[in-house]
Residue frames relative to the residue before (quaternion, step in Angstrom):
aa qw qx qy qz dx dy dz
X 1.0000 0.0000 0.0000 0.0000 0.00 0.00 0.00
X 0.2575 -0.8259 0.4559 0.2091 3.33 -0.67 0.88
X 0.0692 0.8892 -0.4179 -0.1730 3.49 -0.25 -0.15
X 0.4864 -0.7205 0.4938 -0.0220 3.47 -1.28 1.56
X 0.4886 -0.6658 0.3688 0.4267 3.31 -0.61 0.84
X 0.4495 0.6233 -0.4012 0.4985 3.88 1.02 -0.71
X 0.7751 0.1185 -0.2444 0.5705 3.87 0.01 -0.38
X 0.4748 0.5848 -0.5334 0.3847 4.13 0.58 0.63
X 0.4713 0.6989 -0.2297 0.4864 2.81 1.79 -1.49
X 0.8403 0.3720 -0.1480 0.3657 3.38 -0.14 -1.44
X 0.6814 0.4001 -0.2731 0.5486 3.33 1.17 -0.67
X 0.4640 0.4748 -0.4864 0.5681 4.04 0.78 0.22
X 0.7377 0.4598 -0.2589 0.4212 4.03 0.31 -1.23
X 0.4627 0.6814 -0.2415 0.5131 3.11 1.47 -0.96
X 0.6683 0.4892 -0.2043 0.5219 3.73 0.16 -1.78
X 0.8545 -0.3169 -0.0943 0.4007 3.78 -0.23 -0.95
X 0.8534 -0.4300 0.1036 0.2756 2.67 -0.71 2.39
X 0.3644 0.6905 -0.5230 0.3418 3.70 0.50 1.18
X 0.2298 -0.7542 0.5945 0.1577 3.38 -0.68 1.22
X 0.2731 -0.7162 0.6219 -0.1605 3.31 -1.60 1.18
X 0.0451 0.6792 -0.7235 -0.1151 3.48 -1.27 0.60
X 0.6266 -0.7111 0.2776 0.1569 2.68 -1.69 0.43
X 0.5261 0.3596 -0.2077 0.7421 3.13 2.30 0.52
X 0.3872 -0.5027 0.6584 0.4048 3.45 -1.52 0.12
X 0.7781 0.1726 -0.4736 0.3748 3.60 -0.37 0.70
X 0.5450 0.3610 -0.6401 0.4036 4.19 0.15 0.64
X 0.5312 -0.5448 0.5268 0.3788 3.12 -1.57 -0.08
X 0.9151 -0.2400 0.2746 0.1722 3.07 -1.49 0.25
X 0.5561 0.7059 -0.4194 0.1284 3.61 0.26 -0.25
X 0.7577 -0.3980 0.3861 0.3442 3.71 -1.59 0.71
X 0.2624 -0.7866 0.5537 0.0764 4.07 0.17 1.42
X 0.1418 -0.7564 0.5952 0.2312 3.44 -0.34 0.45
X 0.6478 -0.4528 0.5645 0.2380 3.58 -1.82 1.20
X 0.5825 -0.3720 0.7097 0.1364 2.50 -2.22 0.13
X 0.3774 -0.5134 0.5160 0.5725 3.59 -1.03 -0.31
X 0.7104 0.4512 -0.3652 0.3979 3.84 0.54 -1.27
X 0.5713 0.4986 -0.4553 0.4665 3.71 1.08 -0.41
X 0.6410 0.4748 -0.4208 0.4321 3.86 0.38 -0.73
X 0.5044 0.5659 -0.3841 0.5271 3.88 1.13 -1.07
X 0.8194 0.2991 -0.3490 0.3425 3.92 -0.26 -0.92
X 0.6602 0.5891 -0.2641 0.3839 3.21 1.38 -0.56
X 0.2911 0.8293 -0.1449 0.4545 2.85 1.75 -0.06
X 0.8071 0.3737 0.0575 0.4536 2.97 0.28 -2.22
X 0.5774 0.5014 -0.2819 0.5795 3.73 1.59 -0.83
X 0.8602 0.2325 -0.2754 0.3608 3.35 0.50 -0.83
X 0.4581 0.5913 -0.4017 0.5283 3.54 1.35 0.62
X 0.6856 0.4510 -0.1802 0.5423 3.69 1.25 -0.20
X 0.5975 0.3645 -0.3692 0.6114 3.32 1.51 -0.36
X 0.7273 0.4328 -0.3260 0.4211 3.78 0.66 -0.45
X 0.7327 0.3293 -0.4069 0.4348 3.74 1.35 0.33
X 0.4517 0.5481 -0.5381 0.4540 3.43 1.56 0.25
X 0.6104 0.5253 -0.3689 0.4642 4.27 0.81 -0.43
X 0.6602 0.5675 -0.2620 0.4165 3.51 1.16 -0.40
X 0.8344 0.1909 -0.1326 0.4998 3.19 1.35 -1.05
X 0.2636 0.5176 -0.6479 0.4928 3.58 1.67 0.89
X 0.6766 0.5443 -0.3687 0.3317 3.74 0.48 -1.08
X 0.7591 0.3887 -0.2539 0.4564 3.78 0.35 -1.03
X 0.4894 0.5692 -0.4133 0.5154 3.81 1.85 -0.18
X 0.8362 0.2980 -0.2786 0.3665 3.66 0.64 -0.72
X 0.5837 0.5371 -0.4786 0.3765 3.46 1.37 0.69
X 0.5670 0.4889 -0.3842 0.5402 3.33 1.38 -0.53
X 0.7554 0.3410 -0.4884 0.2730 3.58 0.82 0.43
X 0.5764 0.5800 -0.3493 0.4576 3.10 1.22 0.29
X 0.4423 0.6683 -0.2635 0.5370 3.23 1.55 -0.25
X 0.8093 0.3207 -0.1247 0.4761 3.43 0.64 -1.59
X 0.6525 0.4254 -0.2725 0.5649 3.74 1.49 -0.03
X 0.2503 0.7785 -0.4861 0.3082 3.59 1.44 0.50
């Protein structure tokens, strides 16, 4: 599978939940994936949702540990 910045593009907008067209003149509309594009998107937004998890569990154990 090759991949092209044009579908890196789509699969980053894709990840967090940004609608896109594929010209400045269509509107907007929900791009549908690939299967392997839905897979990478996947992986970005499973990494953005465990870096928020462990900034989060970092600032209770500091507030905990400065109790």
């Amino acid at each position: 599978m090759k991949i092209t910045i044009d579908s890196l593009e789509r699969i980053w907008a894709r990840s967090v939940s940004h609608s896109m067209g594929k010209t400045d003149h269509d509107a907007p509309t929900v791009p549908i994936l690939t299967q392997s594009e839905a897979r990478i998107s996947l992986v970005i937004r499973t990494g953005w949702v465990l870096l928020h998890v462990g900034a989060c569990l970092g600032v209770m154990v500091n507030i905990i540990h400065h109790w």
